[in-house]
C-alpha positions in Angstrom: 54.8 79.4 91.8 57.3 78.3 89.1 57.8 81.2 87.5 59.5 79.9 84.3 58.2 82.9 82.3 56.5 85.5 83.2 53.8 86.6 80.3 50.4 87.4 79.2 49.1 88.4 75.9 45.9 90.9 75.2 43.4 90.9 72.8 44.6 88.5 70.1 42.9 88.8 67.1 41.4 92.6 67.8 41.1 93.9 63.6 42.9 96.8 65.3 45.8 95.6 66.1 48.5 96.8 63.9 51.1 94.8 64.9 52.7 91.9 67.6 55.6 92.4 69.2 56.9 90.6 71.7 59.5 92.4 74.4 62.2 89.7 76.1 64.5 90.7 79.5 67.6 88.2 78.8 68.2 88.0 82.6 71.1 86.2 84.0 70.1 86.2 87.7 67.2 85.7 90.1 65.9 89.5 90.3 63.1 90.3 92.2 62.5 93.7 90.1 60.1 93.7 87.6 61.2 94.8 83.9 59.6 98.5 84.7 61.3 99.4 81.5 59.9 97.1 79.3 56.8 97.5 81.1 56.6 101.3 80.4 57.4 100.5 76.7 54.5 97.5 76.8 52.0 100.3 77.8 53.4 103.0 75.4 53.0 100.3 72.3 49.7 99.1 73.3 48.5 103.4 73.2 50.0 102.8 69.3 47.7 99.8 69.1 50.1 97.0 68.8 49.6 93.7 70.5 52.7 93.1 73.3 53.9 90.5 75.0 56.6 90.7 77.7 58.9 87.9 78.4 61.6 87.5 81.4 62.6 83.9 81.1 65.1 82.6 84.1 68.6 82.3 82.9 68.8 78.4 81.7 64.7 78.4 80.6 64.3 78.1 76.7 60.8 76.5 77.4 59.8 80.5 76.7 59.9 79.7 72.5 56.6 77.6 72.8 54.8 80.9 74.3 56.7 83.5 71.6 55.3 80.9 69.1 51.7 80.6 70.3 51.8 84.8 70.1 53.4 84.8 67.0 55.1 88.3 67.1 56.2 90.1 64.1 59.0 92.0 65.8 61.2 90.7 68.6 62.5 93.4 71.1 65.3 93.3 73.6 66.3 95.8 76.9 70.3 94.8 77.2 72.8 95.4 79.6 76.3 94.5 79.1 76.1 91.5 81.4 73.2 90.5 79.8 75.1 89.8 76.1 75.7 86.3 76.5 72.2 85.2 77.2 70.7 87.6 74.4 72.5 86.2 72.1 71.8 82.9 73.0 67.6 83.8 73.0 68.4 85.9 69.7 69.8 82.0 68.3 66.3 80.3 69.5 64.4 83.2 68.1 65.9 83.2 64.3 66.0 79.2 64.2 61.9 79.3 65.0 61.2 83.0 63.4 63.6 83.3 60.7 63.3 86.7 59.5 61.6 88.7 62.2 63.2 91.9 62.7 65.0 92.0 66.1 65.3 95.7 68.3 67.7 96.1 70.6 67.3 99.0 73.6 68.9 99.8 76.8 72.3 100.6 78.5 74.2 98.3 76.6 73.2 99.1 72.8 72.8 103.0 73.9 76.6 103.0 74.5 78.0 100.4 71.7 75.0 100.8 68.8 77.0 99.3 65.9 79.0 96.7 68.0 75.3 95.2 69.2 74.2 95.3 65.1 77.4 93.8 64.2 78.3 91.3 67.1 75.0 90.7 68.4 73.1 90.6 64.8 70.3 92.9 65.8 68.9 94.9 63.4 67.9 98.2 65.0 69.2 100.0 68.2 66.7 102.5 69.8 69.2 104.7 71.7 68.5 106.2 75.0 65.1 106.5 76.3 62.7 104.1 73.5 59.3 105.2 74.8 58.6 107.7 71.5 61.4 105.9 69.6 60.1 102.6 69.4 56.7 102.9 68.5 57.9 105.4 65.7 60.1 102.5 64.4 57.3 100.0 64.9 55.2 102.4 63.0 57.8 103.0 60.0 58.2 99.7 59.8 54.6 98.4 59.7 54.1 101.1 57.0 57.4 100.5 55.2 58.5 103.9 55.1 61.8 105.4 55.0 63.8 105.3 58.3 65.7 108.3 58.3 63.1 110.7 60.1 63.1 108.7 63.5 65.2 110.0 65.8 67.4 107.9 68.0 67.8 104.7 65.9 70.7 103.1 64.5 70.4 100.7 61.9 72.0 98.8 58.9 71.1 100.3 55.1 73.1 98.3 52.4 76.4 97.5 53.8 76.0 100.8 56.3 75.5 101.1 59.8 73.4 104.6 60.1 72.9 106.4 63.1 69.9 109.1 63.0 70.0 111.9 65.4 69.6 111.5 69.0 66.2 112.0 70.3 65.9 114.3 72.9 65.5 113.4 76.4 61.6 113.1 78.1 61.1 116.3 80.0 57.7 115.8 81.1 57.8 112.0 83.0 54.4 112.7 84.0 53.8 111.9 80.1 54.3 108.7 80.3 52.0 106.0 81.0 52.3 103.8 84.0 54.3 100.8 83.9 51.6 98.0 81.9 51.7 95.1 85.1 48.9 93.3 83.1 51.6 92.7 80.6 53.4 89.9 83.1 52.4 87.8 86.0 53.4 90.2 88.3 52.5 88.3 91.8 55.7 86.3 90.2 57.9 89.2 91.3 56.2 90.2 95.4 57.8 87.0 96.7 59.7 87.2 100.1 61.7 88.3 101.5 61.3 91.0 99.2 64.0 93.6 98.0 64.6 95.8 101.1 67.5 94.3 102.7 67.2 92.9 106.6 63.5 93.2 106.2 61.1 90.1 105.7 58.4 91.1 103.6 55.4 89.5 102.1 54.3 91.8 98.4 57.2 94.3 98.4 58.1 95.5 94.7 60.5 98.9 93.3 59.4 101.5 91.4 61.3 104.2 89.2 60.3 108.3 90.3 63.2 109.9 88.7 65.6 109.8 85.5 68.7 111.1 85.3 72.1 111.8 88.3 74.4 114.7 88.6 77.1 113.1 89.5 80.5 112.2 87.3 81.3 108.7 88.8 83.8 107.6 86.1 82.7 104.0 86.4 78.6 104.4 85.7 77.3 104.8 82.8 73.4 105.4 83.9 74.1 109.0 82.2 74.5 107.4 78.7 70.7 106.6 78.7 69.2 109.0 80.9 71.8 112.6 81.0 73.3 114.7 83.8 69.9 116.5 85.1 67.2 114.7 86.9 64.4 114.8 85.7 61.3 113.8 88.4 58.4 112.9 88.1 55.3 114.7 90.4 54.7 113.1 93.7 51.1 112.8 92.5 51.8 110.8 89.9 54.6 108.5 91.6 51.7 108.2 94.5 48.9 106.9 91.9 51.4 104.3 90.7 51.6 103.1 94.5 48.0 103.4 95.6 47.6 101.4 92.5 50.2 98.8 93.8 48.1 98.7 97.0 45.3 98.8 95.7 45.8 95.5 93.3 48.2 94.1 94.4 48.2 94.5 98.1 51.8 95.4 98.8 54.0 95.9 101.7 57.3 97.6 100.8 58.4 99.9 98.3 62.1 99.8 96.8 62.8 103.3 95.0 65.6 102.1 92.2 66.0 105.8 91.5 70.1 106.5 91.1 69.6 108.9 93.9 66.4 110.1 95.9 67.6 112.8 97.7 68.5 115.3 95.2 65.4 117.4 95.9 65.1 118.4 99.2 61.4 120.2 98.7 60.1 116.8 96.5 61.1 114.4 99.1 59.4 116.3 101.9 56.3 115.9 100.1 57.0 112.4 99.0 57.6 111.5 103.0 54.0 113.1 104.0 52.6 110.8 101.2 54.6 107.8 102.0 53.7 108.2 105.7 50.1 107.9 104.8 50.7 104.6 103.1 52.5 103.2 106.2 54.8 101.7 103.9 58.3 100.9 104.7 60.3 101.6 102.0 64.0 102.3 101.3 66.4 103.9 98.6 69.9 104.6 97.2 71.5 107.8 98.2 74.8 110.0 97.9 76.7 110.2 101.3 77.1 114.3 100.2 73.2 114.5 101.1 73.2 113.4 104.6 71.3 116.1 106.6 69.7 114.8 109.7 66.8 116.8 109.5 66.1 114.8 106.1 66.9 111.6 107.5 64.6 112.3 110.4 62.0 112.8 108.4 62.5 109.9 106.3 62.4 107.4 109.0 59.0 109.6 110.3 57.5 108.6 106.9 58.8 105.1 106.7 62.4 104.8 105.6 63.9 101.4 106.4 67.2 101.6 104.4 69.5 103.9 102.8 72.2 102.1 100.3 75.4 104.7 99.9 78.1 104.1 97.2 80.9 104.4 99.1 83.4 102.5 97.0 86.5 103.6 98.5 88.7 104.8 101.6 91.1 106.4 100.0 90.8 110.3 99.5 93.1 109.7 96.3 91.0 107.0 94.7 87.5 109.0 95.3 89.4 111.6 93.4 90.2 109.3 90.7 86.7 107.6 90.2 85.2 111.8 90.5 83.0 110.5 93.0 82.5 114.1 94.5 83.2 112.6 98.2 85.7 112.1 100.9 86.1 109.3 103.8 84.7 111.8 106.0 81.5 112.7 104.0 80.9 108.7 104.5 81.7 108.8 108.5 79.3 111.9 108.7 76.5 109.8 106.6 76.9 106.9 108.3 76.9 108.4 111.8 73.5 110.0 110.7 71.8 107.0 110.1 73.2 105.3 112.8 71.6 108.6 115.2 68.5 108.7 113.5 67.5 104.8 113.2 68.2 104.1 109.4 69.9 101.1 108.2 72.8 101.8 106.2 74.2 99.8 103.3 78.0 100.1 101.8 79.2 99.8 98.5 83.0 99.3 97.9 85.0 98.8 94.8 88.3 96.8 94.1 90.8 96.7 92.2 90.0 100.4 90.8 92.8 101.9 88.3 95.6 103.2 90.2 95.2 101.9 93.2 97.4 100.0 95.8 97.4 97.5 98.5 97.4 101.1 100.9 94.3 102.1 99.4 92.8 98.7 99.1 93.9 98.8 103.1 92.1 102.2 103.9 88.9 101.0 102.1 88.9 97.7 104.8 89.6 100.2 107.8 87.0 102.6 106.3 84.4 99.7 106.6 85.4 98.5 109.6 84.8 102.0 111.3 81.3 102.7 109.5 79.9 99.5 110.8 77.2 99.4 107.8 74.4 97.4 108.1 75.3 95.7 105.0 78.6 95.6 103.0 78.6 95.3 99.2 82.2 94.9 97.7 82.3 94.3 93.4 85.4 94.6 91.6 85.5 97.7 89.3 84.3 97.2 86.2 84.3 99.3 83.0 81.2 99.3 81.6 80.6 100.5 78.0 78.9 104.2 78.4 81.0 104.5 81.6 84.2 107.3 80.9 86.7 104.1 82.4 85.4 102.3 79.9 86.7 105.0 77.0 90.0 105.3 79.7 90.4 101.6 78.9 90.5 101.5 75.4 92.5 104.1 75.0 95.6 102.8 77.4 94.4 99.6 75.6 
């Protein structure tokens, strides 16, 4: 399978069909997750009775213009994040040179935190801020009818020689609300390719799926809070276990990736999630916060099917955990660790370099830190300050 672009269009030429819109992921790697977000919006467009087409071209494909022109969309959209600029504003480039005036949205992490930098630098012409599934058909719909902008919440946009931010739109309470993620809107057998997205596991059809929004914690370099808040918000087991008896059902697969920021904040939810995964006989795996390592839990995880547990450990170095809030110590990492290791859970570790403040010592007690956990798997990324994230405010201000 190629998998140049990964698209399908619906009902092309229905008389009901307000308007086309066509949704583009500018990725700049070789991701086996599908665009659930885009997805989720596909299928909360199509309820509005707009045509949609999703694109997720691979990073030096262009070939995707010839398929955006066959659809013919009236309104491009984009879901950015901040590594994703470059390549946006490259597809944003082939997009006005074969569209001209089509009306470009921009949504996600990216153009949540930094609304009129993304109209100004990028060129887009409306943000939707924080979660777009009510947002952006509003827009699409104020739009189509050409009426006045200023009652949508959570859009920010250019009026004259002004950039105008509306209100923020409150956050989803009810996830259950939303539709499930529109997997006719792509190729999807282009994203179950092996060895799948569970780390030291060979597998066949395995894909991710999103059960929660929303994480409690203060890291100072994440800015996953911008979009989604403080509280997490969960959807029902129910309804996360009719989008995976779905999955199995059509698509036959055998793994399931939670991309959740953490899975284990519920205690009571995940013991009824791991009596529904175990009837699956899925293997699946998640991230987690070394502060909810409990052995019963993690017993009952690998019971159920738990393969892999990815911690953010980031550092050694009580002073630097302090300094990035991470609302841990080296010890609540040994204790996790050791847990896993008891209970027969693979264990992934996150580090960061090169954090604010810190010194070869630190640096030092991160490596011995490592070294003692004996992860599974070792991730180490240079700390970055991403716009949203409260580093990335620190950093401006120290300049």
């Amino acid at each position: 399978h190629s998998g140049h672009v990964s698209t399908r269009t619906i009902q092309v030429g229905d008389d009901r069909l307000t308007m086309r819109i066509t949704l583009i992921r500018p990725r700049t790697g070789n991701t086996p997750d599908p665009p659930l977000g885009l997805m989720i919006l596909a299928a909360c467009t199509r309820e509005k009775d707009h045509a949609v087409q999703i694109l997720d071209p691979n990073p030096e494909d262009n070939s995707f213009i010839a398929e955006m022109d066959e659809f013919n969309p009236d309104v491009v959209g984009f879901s950015i994040l901040t590594t994703q600029v470059s390549r946006t504003r490259e597809i944003l480039g082939l997009v006005r040179k074969a569209f001209m005036d089509i009306p470009a949205i921009a949504g996600g992490i990216h153009p949540t935190a930094l609304p009129e930098w993304t109209i100004e630098k990028l060129g887009i012409d409306f943000v939707v801020r924080g979660e777009g599934e009510i947002t952006f058909p509003e827009l699409l719909d104020a739009l189509d009818s050409k009426s006045n902008l200023s009652g949508v919440l959570g859009i920010t946009y250019k009026q004259d020689n002004d950039i105008v931010s509306n209100p923020d739109r409150p956050l989803i309470c009810d996830l259950d609300s939303l539709p499930m993620p529109d997997r006719n809107a792509v190729d999807f057998t282009r994203y179950l390719r092996p060895p799948g997205n569970i780390r030291g596991k060979y597998l066949r059809r395995a894909t991710s799926i999103i059960t929660s929004r929303g994480c409690p914690f203060g890291c100072i370099f994440c800015s996953s809070h911008d979009l989604f808040g403080r509280n997490v918000r969960r959807r029902s087991v129910a309804h996360v276990m009719k989008e995976i008896n779905l999955l199995i059902k059509d698509y036959d697969v055998d793994g399931i990736w939670f991309l959740d920021d953490t899975l284990l904040e519920s205690p009571e939810w995940l013991t009824e999630l791991c009596a529904e995964m175990k009837k699956t006989g899925l293997p699946w795996g998640c991230q987690a916060h070394v502060r909810r390592a409990d052995e019963t839990l993690f017993r009952m995880m690998k019971d159920s099917g738990c393969l892999q547990l990815e911690f953010g450990v980031e550092s050694g170095s009580p002073k630097i955990l302090r300094r990035l809030r991470k609302g841990s110590t080296p010890d609540d990492a040994r204790r996790a660790f050791a847990i896993c290791r008891k209970v027969g859970i693979r264990a992934l570790a996150n580090f960061m370099i090169g954090i604010p403040d810190e010194t070869e010592d630190d640096a030092e007690m991160s490596f011995r830190l490592a070294r003692e956990l004996r992860p599974d798997h070792v991730v180490v990324t240079f700390t970055t300050p991403l716009p949203g994230s409260d580093l990335f405010d620190e950093s401006i201000e120290k300049g």
